[in-house]
C-alpha positions in Angstrom: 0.0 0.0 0.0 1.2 3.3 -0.7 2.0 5.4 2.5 2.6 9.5 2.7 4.2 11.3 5.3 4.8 15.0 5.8 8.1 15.3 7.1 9.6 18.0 10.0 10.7 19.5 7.2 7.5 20.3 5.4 8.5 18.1 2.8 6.4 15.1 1.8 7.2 11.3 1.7 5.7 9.1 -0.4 7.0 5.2 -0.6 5.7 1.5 -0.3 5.0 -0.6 2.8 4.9 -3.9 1.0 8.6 -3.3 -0.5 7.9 -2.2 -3.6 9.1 0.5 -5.8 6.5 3.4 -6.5 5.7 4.8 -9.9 5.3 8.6 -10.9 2.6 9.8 -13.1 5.5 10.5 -15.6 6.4 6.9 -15.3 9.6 7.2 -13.4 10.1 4.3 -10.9 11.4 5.1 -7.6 12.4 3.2 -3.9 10.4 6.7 -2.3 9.7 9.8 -3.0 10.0 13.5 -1.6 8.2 16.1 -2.6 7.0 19.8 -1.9 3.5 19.9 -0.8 1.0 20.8 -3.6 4.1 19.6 -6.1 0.9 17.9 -7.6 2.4 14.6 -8.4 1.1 11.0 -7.8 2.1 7.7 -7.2 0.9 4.0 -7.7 2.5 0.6 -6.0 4.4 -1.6 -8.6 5.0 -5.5 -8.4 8.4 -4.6 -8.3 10.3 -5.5 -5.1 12.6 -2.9 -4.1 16.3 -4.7 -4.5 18.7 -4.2 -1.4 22.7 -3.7 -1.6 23.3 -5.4 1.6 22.6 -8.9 2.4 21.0 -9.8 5.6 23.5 -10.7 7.5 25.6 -7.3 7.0 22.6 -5.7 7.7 22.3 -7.6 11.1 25.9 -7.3 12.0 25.5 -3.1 11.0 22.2 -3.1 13.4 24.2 -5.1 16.4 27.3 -2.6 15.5 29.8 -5.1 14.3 31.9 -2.9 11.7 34.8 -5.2 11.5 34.9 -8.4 9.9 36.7 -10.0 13.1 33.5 -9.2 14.8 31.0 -10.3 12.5 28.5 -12.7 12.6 28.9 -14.8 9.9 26.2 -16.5 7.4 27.1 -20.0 8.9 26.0 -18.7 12.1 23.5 -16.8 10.9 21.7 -19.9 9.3 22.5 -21.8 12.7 20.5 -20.0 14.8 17.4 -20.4 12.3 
C-alpha cells in the first residue's frame, strides 16, 4: 500500500510498505519519494520488489554494531541460529 508522510521538514514522503518500488505519473520508478506539498504529483505501488545492496547478515551485523569483519557474525552462524 502506498503510505505518505509529511516530514519536520515540510516536505512530503511518499513510498511503499509492502517493499515495492513506487511509480510517478510521468512513469519514473522510484524506492520513495520527496516532494513539496501541492508539487501535484502522484504515485501507484508496482509489483516490483525494491532490491537491497546489503545482504541480511551485514545488515544484522551493522544493526548489532559489528563494523569489522573479526567481529562479525557470519552467514554459517546466521543460518545456525534459524
Amino acid at each position: 500500500m502506498i503510505r505518505t508522510e509529511t516530514l519536520a521538514s515540510g516536505l512530503i514522503r511518499t513510498y511503499s510498505d509492502r517493499n515495492l518500488m513506487i511509480e510517478q505519473e510521468t512513469g519514473a520508478l522510484y524506492e520513495e519519494a520527496v516532494d513539496v506539498p501541492n508539487s501535484g504529483h502522484t504515485y501507484t505501488e508496482t509489483d516490483v520488489p525494491i532490491e537491497s545492496d546489503i545482504t541480511d547478515t551485514e545488515a544484522l551485523n551493522i544493526l548489532l554494531g559489528r563494523g569489522m569483519p573479526d567481529e562479525a557474525v557470519t552467514d554459517s552462524e546466521t543460518q545456525e541460529s534459524n
